[in-house]
N, C-alpha and C positions, 0 to 999 in steps of 0.2 A: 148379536147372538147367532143369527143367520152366517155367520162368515165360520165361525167357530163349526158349528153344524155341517159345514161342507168340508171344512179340514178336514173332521171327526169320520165323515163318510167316505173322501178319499182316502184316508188313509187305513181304513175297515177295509174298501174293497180293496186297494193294493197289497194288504195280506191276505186275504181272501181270494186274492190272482195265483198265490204260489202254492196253496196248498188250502186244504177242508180246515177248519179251526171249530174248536169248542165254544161256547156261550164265555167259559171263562178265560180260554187262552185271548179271546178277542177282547173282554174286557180289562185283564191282564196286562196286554200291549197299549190297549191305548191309556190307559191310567199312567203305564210308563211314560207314555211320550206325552202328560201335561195334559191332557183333554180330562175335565169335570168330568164327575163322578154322572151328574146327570144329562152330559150330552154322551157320556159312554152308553148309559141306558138305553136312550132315546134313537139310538145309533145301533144296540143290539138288536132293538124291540123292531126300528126298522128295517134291516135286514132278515130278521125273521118273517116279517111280514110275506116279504116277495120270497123267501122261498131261499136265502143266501147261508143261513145261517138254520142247520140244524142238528141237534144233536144226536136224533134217532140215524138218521140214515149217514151220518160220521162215523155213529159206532159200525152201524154194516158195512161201511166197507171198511173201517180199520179190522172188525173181525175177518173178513176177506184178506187180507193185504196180509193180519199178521200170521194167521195158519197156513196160507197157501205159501206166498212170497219168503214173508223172513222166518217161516217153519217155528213158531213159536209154540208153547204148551199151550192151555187154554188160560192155563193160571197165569203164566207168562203174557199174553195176549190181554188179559183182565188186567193186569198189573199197567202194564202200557196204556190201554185205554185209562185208567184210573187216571196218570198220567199227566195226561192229554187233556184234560179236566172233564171227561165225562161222569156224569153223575153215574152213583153205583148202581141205583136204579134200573139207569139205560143199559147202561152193561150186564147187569142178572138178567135184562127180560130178553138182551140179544142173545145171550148164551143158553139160557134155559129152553130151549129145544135144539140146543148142539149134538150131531152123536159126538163120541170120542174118538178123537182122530189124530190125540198124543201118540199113541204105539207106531200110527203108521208115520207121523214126522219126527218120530224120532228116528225110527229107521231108516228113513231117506237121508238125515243128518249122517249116522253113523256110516252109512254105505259113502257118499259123497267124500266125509272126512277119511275113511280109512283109504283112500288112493294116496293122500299124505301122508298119514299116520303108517301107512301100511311096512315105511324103512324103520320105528323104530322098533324098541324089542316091547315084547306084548302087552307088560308089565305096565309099562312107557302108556302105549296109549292108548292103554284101558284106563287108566286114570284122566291123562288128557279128554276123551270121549265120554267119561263119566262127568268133571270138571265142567266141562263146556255144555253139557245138556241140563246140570243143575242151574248154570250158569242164567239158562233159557224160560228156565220152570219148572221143568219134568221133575215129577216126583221120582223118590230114590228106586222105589218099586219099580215103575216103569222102563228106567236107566237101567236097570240088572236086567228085565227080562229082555229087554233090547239086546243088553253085552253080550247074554247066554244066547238067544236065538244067532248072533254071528258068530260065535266059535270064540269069544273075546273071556275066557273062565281065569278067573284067579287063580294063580301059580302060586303051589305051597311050598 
């Protein structure tokens, strides 16, 4: 049983070397790779122990990583973490004292993309730039007043 238990641990912390995991991405992997149902437990509960394995501060920094880094909405951002197996829980209590900081990533998006967008014709990539911000989260609302604060208005 002891041998099984050391597999079960090296091979936790060697995914745990390459990036933060959830309670159930870790449980997830090692149930793939053949390890019981109760050395996976035994193996979550002890890595939580020391401190390896936690869900609260995974979700802070994925909410860090996905609003600043990959400019997500927050709904966007929820959705990822949901994901990643965090419980919804942890995700409402990370977000519920967020301000709103969709208008201004969206705009960074829209400024960025339009150096590209900026050859086709308007029509082009006002839908492109609508497209890919839905694509992200951003509600529709937000995606219009973004278009119209840059000059991006529907041709009739």
């Amino acid at each position: 049983m002891r041998g099984f238990q050391n597999k079960a641990r090296a091979y936790a912390l060697k995914l745990l070397s390459y990036r933060g995991r959830s309670e159930r991405e870790l449980e997830e992997r090692l149930l793939k790779k053949g390890i019981t149902k109760s050395e996976t437990s035994s193996t979550i509960r002890y890595f939580k122990e020391i401190g390896l394995v936690d869900d609260m501060s995974l979700a802070e920094t994925l909410k860090r990583e996905t609003l600043t880094t990959r400019l997500l909405s927050q709904n966007g951002a929820k959705r990822y973490m949901l994901n990643r197996g965090i419980p919804r829980g942890i995700v409402d209590l990370v977000f519920s004292s967020h301000e709103d900081t969709d208008f201004d990533n969206a705009m960074r998006i829209v400024e960025k993309k339009l150096k590209v967008l900026g050859k086709y014709p308007q029509a082009v990539a006002r839908r492109r730039l609508y497209n890919f911000l839905l694509r992200r989260g951003y509600s529709s609302g937000t995606i219009m007043k973004v278009l119209r604060d840059n000059k991006l208005k529907e041709e009739d």
